[in-house]
Backbone of each chain as ProteinMPNN parsed JSONL, in Angstrom:
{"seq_chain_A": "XXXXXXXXXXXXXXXXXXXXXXXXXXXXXXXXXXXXXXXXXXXXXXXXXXXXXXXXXXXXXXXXXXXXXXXXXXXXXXXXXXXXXXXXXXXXXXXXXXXXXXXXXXXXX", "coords_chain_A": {"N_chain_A": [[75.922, 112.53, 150.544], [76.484, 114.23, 147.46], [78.527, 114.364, 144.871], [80.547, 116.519, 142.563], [79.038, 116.07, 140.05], [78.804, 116.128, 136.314], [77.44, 116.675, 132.694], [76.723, 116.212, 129.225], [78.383, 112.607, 129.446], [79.828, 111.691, 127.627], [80.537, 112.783, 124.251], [79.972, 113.204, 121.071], [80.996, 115.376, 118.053], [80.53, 118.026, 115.05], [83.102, 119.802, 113.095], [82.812, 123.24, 113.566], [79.86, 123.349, 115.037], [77.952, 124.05, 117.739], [78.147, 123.106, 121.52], [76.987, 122.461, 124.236], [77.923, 121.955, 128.029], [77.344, 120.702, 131.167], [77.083, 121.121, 135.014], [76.957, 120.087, 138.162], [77.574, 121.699, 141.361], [79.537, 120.471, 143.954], [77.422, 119.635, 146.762], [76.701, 122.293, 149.087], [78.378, 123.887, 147.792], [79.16, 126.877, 146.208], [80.83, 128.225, 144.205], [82.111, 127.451, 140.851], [84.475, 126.496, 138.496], [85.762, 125.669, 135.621], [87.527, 123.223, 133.57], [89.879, 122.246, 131.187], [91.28, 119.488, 129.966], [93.747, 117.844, 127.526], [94.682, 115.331, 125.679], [97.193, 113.511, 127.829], [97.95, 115.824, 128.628], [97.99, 118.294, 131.869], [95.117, 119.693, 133.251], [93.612, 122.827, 132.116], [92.763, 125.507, 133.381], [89.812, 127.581, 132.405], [87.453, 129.295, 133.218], [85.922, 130.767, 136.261], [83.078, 130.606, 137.985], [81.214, 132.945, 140.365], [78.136, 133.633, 142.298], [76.755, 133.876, 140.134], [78.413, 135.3, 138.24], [81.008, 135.449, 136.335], [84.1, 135.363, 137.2], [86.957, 135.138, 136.818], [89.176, 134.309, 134.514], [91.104, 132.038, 132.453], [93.782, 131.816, 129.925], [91.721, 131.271, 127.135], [89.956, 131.521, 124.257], [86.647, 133.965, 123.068], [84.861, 132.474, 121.752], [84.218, 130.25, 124.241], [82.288, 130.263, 126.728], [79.919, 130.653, 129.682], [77.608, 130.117, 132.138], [76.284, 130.684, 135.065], [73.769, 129.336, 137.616], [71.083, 129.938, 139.715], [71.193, 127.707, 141.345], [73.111, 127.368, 141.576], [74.081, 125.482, 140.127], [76.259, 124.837, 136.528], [76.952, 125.522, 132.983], [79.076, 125.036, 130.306], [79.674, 126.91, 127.393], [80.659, 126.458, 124.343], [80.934, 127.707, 121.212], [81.099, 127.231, 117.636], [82.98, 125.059, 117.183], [86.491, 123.506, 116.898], [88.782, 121.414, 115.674], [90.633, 120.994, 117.605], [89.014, 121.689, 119.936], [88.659, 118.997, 120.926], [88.62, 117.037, 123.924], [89.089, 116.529, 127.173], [86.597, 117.618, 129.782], [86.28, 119.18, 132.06], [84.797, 120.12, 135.488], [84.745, 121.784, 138.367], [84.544, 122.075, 141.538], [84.21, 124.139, 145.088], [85.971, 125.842, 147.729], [89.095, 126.69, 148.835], [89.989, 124.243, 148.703], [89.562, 122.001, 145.807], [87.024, 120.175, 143.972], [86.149, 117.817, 141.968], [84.171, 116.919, 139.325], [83.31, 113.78, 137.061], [83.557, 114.46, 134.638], [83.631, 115.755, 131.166], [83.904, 113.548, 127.747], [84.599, 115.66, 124.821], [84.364, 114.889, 121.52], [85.832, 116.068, 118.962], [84.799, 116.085, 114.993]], "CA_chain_A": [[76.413, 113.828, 150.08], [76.642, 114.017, 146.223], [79.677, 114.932, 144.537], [80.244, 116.961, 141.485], [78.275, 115.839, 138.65], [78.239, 116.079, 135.264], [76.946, 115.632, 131.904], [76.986, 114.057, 129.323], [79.84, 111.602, 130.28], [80.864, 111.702, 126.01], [79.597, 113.759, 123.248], [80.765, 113.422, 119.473], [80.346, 117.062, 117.562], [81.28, 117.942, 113.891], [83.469, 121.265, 113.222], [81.761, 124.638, 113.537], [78.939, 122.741, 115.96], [77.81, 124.194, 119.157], [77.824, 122.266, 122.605], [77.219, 122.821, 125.849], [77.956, 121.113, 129.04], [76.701, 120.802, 132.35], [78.166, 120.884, 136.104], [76.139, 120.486, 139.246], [78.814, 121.439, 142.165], [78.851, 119.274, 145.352], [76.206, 119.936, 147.908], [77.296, 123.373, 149.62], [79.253, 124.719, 147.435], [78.689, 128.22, 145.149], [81.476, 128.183, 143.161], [82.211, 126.546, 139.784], [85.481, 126.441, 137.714], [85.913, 124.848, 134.635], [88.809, 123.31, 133.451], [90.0, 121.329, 129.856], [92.43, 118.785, 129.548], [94.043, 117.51, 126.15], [95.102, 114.352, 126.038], [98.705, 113.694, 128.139], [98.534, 117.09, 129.256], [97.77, 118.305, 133.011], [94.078, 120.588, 132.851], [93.741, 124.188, 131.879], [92.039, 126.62, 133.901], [89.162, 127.928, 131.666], [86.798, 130.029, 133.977], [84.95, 130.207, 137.306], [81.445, 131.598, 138.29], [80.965, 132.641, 141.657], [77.143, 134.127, 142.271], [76.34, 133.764, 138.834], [79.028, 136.183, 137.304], [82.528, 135.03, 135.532], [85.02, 136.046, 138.318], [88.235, 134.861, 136.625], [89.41, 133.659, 133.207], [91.598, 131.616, 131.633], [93.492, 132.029, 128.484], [90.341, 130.906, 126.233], [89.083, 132.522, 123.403], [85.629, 134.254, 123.721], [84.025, 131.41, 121.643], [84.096, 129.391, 125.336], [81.479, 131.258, 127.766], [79.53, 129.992, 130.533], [76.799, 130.728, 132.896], [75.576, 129.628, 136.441], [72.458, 129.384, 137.826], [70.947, 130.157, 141.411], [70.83, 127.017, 142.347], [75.149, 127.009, 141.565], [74.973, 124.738, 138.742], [76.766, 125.892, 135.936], [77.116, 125.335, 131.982], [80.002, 125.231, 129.732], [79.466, 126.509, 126.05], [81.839, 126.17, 123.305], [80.82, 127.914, 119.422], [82.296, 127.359, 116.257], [83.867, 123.737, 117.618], [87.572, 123.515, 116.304], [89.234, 120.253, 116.018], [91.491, 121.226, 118.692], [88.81, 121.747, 121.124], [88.13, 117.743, 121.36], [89.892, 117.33, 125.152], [88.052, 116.093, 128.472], [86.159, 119.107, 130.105], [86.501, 118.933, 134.244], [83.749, 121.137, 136.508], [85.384, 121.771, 139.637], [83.555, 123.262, 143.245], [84.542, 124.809, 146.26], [86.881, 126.966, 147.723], [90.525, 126.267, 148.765], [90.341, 122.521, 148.305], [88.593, 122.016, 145.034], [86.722, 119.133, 144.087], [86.407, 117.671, 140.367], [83.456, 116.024, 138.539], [83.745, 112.639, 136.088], [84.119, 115.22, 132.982], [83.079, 115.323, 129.58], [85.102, 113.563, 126.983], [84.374, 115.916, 124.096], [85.39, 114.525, 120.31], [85.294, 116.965, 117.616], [85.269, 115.257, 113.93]], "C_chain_A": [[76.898, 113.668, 148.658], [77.876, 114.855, 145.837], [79.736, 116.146, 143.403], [79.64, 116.141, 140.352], [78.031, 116.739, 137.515], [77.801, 115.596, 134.043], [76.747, 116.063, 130.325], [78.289, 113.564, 129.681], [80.313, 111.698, 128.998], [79.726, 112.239, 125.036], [80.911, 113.799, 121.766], [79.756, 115.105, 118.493], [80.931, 117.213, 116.385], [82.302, 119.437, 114.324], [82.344, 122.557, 113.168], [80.296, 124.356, 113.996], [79.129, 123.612, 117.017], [77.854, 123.115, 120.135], [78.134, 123.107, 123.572], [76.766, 121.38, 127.012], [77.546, 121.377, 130.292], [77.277, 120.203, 133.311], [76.925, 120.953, 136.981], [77.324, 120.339, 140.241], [78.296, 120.459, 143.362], [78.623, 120.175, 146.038], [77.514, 121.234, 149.096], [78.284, 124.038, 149.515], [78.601, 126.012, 146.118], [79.957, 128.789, 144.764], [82.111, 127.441, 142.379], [83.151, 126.694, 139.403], [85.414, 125.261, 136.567], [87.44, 124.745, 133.798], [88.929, 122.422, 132.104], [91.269, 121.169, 129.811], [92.753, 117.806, 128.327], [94.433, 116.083, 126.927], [96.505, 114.652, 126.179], [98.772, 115.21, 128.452], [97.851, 117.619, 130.688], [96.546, 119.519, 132.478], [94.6, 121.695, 133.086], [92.517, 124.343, 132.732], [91.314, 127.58, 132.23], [88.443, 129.387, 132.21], [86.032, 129.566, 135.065], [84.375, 131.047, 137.506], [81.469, 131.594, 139.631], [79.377, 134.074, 141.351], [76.645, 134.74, 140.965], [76.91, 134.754, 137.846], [80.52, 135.541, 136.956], [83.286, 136.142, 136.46], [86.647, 136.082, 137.754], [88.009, 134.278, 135.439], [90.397, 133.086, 132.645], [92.57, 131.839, 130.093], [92.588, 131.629, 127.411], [89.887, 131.925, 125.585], [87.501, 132.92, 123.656], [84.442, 132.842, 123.141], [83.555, 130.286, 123.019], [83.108, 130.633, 126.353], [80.68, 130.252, 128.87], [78.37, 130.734, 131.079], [76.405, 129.512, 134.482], [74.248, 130.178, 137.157], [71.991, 129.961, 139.306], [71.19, 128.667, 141.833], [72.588, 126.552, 142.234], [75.354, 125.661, 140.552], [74.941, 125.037, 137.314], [77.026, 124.972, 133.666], [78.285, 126.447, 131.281], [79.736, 125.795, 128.329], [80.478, 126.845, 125.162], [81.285, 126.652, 121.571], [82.057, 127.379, 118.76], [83.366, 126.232, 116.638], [84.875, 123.56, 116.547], [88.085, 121.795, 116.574], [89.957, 120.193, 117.327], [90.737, 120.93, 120.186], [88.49, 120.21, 121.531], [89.271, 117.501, 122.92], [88.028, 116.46, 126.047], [87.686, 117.317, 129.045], [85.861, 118.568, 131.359], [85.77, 120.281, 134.488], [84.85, 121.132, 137.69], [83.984, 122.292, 140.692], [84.135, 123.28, 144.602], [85.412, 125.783, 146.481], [88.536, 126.401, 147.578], [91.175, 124.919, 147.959], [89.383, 122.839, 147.243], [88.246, 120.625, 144.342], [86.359, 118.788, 142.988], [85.036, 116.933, 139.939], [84.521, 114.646, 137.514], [84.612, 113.09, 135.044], [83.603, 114.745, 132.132], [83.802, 115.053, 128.545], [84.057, 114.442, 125.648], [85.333, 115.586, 123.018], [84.739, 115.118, 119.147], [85.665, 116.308, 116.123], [85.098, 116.395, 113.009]], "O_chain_A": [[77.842, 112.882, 148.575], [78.176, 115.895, 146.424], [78.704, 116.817, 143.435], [80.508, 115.413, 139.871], [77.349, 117.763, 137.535], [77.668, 114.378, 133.92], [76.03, 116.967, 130.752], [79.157, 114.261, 130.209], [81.536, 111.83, 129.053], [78.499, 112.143, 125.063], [82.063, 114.2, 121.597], [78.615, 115.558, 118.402], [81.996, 116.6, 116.323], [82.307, 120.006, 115.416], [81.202, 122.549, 112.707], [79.43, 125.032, 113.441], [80.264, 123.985, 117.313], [77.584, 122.021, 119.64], [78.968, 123.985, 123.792], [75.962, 120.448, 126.992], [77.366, 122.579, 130.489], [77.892, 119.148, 133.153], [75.978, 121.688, 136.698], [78.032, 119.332, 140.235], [77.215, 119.928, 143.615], [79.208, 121.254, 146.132], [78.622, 121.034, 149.594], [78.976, 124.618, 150.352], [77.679, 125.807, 145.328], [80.119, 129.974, 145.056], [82.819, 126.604, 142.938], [83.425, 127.653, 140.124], [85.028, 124.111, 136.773], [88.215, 125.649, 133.486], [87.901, 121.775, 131.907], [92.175, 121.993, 129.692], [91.924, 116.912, 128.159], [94.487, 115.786, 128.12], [97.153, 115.422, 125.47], [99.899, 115.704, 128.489], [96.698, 117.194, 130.62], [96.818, 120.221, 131.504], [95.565, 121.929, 133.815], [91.546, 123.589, 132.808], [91.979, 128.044, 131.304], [88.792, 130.464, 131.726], [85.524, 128.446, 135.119], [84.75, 132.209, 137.354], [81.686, 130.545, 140.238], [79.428, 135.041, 140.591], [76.223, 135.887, 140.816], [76.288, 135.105, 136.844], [80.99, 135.071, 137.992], [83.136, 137.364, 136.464], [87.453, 136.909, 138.179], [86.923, 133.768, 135.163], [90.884, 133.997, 131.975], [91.876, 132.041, 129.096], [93.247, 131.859, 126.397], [89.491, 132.992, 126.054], [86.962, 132.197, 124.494], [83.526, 132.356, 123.805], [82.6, 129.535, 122.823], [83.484, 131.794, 126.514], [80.921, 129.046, 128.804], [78.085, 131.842, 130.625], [76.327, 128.311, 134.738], [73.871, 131.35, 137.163], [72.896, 130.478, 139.961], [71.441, 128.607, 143.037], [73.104, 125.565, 142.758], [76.383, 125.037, 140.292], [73.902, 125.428, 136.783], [77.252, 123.771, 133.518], [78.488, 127.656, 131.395], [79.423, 124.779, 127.708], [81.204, 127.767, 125.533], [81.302, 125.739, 120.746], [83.241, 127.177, 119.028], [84.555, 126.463, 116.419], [84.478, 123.454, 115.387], [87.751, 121.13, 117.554], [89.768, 119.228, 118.067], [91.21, 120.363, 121.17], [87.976, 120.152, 122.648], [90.472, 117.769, 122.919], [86.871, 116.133, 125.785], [88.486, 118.229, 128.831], [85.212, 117.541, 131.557], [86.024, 121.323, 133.883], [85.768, 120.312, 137.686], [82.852, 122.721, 140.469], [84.514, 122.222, 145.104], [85.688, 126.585, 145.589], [89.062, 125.878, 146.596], [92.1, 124.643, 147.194], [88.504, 123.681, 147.423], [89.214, 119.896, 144.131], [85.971, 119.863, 142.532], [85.007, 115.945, 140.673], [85.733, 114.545, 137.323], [85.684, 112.671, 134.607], [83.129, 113.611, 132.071], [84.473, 115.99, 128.111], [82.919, 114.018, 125.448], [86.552, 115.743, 123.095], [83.679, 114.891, 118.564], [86.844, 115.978, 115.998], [85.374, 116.271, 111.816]]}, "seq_chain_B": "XXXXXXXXXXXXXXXXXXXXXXXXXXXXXXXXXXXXXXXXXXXXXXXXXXXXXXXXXXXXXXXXXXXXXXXXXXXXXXXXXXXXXXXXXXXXXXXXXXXXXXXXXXXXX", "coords_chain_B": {"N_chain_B": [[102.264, 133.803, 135.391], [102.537, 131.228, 137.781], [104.516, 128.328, 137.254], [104.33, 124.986, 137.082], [106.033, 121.861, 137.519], [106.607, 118.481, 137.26], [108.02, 115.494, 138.492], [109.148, 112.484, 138.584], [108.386, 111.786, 135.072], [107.26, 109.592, 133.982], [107.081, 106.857, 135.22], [107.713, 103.297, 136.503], [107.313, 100.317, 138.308], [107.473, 97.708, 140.572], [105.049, 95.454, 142.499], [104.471, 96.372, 145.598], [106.971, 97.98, 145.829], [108.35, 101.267, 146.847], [107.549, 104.669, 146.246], [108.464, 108.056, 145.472], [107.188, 111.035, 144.026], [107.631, 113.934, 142.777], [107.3, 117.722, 142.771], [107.567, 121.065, 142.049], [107.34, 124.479, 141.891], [107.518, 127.514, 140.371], [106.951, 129.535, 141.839], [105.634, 131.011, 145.118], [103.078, 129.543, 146.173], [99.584, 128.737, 146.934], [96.893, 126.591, 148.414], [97.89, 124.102, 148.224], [97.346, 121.203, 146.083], [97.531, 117.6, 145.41], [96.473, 115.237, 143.266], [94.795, 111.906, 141.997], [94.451, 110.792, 138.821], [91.995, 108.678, 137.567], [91.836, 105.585, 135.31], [89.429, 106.497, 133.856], [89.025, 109.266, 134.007], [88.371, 110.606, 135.979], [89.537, 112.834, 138.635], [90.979, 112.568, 141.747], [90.926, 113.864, 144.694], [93.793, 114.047, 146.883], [95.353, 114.708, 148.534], [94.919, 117.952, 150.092], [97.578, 119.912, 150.918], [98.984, 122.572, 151.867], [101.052, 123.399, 153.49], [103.513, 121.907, 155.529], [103.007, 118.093, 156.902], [100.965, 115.274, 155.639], [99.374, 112.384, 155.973], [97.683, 109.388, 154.843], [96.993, 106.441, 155.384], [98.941, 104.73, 153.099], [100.287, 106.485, 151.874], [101.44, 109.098, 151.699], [102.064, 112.991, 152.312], [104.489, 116.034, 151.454], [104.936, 119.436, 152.069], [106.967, 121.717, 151.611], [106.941, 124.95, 151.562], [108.73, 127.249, 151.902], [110.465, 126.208, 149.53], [109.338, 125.941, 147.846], [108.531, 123.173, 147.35], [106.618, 120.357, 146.803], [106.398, 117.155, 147.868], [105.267, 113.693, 147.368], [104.622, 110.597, 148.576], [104.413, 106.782, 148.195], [103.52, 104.354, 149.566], [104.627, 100.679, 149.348], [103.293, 99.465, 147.338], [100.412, 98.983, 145.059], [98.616, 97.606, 142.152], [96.764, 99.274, 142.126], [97.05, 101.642, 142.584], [97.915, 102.718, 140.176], [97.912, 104.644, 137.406], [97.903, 108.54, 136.507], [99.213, 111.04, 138.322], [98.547, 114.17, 139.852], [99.67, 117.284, 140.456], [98.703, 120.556, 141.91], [98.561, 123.985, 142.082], [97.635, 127.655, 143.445], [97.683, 130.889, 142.696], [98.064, 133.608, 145.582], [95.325, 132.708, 146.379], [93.682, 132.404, 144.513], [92.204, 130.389, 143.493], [92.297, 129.492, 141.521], [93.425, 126.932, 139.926], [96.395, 125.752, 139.069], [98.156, 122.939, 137.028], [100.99, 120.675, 137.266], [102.381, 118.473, 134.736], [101.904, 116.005, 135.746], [102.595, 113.238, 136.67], [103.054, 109.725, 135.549], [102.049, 106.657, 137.028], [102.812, 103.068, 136.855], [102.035, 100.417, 138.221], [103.476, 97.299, 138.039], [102.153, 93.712, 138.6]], "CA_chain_B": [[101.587, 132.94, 136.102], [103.205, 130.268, 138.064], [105.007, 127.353, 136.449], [104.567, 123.716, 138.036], [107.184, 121.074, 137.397], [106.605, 117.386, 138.277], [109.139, 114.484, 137.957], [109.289, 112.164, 137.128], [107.257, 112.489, 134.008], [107.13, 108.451, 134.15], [107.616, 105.438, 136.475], [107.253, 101.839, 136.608], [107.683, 99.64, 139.101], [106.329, 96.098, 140.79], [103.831, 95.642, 143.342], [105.313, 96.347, 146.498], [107.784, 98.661, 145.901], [107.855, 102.307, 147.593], [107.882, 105.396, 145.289], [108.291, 109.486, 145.387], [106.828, 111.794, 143.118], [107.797, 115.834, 143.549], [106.203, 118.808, 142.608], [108.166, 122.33, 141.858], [106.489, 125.523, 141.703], [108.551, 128.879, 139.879], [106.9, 131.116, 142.534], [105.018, 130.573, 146.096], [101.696, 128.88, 146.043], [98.956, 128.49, 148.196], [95.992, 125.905, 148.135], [98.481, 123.098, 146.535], [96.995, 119.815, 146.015], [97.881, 116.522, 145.094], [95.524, 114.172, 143.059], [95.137, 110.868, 141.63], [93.298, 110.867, 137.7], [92.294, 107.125, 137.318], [91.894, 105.639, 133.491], [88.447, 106.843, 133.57], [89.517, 110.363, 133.62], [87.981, 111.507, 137.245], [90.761, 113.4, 139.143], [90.639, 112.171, 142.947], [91.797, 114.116, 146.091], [94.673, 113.045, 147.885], [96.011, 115.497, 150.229], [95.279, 119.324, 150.167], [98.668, 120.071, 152.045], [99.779, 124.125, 151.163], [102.931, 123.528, 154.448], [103.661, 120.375, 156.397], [103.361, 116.94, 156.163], [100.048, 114.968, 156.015], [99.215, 110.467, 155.77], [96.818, 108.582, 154.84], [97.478, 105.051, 154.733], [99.867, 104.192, 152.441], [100.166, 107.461, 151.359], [101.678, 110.652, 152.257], [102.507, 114.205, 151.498], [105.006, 116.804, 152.375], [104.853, 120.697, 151.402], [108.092, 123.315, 151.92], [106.381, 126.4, 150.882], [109.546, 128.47, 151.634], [111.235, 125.885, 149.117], [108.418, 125.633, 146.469], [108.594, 122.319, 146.355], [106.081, 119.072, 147.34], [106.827, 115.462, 147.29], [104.084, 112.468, 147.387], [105.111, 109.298, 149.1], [103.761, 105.915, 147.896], [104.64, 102.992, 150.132], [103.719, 99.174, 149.636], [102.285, 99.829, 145.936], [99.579, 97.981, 144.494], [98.397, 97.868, 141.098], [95.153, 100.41, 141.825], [97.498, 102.732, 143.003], [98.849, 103.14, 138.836], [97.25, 106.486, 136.834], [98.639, 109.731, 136.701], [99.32, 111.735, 139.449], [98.884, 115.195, 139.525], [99.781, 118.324, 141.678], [98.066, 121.633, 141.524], [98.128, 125.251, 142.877], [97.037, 128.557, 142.675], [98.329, 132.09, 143.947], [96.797, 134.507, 146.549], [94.484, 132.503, 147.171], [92.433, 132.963, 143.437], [91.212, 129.286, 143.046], [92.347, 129.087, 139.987], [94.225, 126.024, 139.783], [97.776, 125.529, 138.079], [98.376, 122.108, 137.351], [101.67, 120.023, 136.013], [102.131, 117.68, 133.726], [101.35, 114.683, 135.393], [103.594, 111.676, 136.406], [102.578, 108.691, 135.282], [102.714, 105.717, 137.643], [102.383, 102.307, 136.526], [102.31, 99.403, 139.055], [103.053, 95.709, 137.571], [101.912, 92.922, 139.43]], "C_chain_B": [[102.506, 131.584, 136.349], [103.135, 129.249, 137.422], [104.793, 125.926, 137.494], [104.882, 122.646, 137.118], [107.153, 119.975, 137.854], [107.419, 116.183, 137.309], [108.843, 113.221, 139.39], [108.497, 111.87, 136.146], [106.805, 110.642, 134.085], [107.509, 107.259, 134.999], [107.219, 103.834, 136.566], [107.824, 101.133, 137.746], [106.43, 98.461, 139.464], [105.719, 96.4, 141.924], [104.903, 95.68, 144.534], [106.012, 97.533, 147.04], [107.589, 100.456, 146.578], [108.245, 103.628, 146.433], [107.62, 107.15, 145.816], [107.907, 110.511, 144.617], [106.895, 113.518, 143.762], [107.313, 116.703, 142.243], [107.196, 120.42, 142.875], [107.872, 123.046, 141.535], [107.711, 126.585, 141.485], [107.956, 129.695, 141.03], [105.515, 130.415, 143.777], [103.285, 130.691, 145.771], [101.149, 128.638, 147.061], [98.204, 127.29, 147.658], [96.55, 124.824, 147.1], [97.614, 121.904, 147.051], [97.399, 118.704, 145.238], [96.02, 115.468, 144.368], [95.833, 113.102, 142.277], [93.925, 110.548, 140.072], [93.382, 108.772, 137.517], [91.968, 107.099, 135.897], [90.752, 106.131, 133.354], [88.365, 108.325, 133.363], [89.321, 110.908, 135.156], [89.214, 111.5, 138.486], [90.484, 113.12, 141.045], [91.248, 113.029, 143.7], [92.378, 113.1, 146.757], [94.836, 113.706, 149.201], [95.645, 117.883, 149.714], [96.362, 119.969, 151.341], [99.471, 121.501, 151.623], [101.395, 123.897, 151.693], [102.251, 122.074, 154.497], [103.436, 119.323, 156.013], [101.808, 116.142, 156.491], [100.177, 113.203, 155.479], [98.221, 110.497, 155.535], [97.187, 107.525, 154.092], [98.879, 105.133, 154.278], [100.638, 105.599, 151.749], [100.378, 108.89, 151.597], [102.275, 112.194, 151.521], [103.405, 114.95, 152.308], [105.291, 118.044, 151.443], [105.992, 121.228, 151.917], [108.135, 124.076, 151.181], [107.534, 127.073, 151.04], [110.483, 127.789, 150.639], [110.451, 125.493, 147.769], [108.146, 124.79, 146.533], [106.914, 121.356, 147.339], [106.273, 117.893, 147.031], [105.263, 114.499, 147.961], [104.698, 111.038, 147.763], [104.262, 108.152, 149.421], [104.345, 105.109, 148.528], [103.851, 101.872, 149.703], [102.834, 99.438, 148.197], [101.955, 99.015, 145.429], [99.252, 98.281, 143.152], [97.022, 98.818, 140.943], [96.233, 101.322, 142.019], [97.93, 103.419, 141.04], [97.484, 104.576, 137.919], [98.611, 107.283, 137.15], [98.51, 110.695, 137.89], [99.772, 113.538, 139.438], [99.228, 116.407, 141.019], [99.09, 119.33, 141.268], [97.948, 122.888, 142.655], [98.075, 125.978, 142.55], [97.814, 129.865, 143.282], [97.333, 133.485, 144.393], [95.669, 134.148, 146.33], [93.119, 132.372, 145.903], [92.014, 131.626, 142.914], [91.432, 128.832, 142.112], [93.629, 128.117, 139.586], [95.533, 125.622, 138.358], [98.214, 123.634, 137.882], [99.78, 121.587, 136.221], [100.993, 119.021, 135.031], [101.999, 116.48, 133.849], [102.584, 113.562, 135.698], [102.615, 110.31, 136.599], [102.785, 107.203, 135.853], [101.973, 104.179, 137.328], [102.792, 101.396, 137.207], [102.242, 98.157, 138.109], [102.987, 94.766, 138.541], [103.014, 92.002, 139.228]], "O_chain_B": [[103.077, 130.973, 135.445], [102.063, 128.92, 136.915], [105.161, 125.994, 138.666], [104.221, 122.441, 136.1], [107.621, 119.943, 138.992], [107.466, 115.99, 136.094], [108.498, 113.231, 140.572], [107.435, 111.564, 136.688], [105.6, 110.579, 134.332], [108.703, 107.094, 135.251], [106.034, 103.558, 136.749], [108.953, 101.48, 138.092], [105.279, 98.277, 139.068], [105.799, 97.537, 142.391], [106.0, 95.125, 144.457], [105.876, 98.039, 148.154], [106.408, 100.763, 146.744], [109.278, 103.483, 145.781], [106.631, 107.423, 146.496], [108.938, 111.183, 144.597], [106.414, 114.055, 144.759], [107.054, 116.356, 141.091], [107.426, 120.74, 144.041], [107.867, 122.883, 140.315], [108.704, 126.584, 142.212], [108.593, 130.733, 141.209], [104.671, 129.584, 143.443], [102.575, 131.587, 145.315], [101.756, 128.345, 148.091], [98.606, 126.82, 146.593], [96.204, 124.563, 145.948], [97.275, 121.723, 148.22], [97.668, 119.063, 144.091], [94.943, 115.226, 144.913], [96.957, 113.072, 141.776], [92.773, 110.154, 140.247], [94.307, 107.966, 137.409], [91.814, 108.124, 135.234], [90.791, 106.479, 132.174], [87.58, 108.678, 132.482], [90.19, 111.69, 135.543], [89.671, 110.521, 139.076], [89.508, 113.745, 141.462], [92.442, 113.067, 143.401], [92.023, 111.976, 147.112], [94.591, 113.424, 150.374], [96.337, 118.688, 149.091], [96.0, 120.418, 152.428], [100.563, 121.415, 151.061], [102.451, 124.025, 151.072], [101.305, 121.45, 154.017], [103.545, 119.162, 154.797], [101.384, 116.366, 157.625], [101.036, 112.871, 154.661], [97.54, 111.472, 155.853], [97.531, 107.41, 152.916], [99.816, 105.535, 154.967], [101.659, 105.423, 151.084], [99.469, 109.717, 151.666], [102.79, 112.329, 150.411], [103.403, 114.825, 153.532], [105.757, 117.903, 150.313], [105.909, 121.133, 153.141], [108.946, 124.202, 150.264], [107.598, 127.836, 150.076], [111.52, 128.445, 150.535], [110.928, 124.847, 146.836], [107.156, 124.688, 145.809], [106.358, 121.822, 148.334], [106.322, 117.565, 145.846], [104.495, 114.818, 148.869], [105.331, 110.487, 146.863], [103.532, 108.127, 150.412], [105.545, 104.907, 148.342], [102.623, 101.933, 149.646], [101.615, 99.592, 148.274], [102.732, 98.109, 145.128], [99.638, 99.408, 142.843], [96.401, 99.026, 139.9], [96.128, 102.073, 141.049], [98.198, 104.61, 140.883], [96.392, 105.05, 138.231], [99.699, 107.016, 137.661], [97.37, 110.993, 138.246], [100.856, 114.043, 139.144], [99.017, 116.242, 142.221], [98.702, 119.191, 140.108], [97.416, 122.814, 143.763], [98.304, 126.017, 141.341], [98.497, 129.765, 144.302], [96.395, 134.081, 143.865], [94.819, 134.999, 146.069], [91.926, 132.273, 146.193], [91.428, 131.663, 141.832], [90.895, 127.804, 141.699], [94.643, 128.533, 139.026], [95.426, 125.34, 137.164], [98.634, 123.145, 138.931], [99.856, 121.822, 135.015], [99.84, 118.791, 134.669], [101.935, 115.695, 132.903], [103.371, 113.193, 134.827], [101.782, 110.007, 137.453], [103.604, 106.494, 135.268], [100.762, 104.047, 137.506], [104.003, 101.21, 137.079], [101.221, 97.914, 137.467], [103.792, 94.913, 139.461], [103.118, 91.0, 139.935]]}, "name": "protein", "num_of_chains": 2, "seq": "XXXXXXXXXXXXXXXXXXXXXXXXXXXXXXXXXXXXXXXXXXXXXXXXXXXXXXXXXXXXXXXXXXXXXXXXXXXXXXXXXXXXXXXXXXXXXXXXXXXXXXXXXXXXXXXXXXXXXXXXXXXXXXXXXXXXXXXXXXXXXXXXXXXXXXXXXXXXXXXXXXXXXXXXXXXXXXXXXXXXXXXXXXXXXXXXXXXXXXXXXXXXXXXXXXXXXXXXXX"}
């Protein structure tokens, strides 16, 4: 039974760069959350997709958007990359209990 | 949006020793959880415990939802057990995970 996965595992980006990231949830789940944690600080709630629409949001500016797929795995994207946004980026999946991917360390230069 | 509060923000101790970590929520929470981020960054389930008291191993939890609070109980601590330890919940039920700030437990051999 596969867990959350995603990817890449580290990504270097200049300022005002695009990226996007990628979540596959674990096996029988259809909903995604995405979450970003700074360094030393406990993760932020960003947004989560349930049947491929943005159900809930985060404080996050609109530069952060997302999308999910049919098959429930889901991409992160980030415009106009700020120094600030360099942080680890956590997928989540399921319902009550929720279950975390590796994460993406993103480092903005 | 609910506040969560965890102490102690740091801890050290030797192999062996038995330790508590608590968890204080400004306003009643459902779907709390407990996890364990190792240095690699990936956030582990420990206990999804909203009430009552749950074990495993070495390792237990106890929720009093009419008192906000949760505590984490480390017995017999080894040096894998060291990372940060987080709590996390959400309200009515919206998935959208609140998490503190993290106590930091460092086992020395």
């Amino acid at each position: 039974d596969a867990g959350v996965t995603q990817s890449p595992t580290h990504l270097i980006k200049t300022r005002g760069q695009q990226v996007t990231l990628r979540c596959s949830p674990k096996s029988g789940h259809d909903t995604v959350s995405w979450y970003q944690q700074a360094l030393g600080q406990g993760p932020q709630f960003i947004f989560q997709y349930y049947e491929e629409e943005e159900r809930q949001r985060g404080n996050f500016p609109d530069r952060f958007s997302g999308h999910q797929f049919p098959n429930y795995s889901s991409e992160l994207n980030v415009n106009a990359l700020l120094l600030g946004d360099s942080a680890l980026y956590l997928c989540a999946s399921g319902g009550d209990t929720q279950y975390f991917g590796p994460g993406t360390r993103l480092t903005v230069l | 949006g609910i506040q969560v509060e965890q102490s102690p923000p740091d801890l050290i101790l030797q192999e062996g020793a038995n330790s508590t970590l608590r968890c204080n929520f400004s306003d009643s929470v459902n779907n709390l959880q407990w996890f364990h981020q190792n240095p690699w960054g990936q956030l582990i389930n420990l206990f999804y415990i909203p009430s009552g008291t749950k074990q495993n191993g070495r390792l237990s939890a106890t929720t009093v939802a009419t008192e906000r609070y949760s505590l984490l109980y480390i017995s017999s601590s080894q040096t894998t057990d060291s990372g940060v330890y987080f709590c996390a919940g959400d309200q009515r039920g919206a998935q959208k995970l609140v998490f503190g700030q993290g106590t930091r437990l460092t086992i020395n051999p």
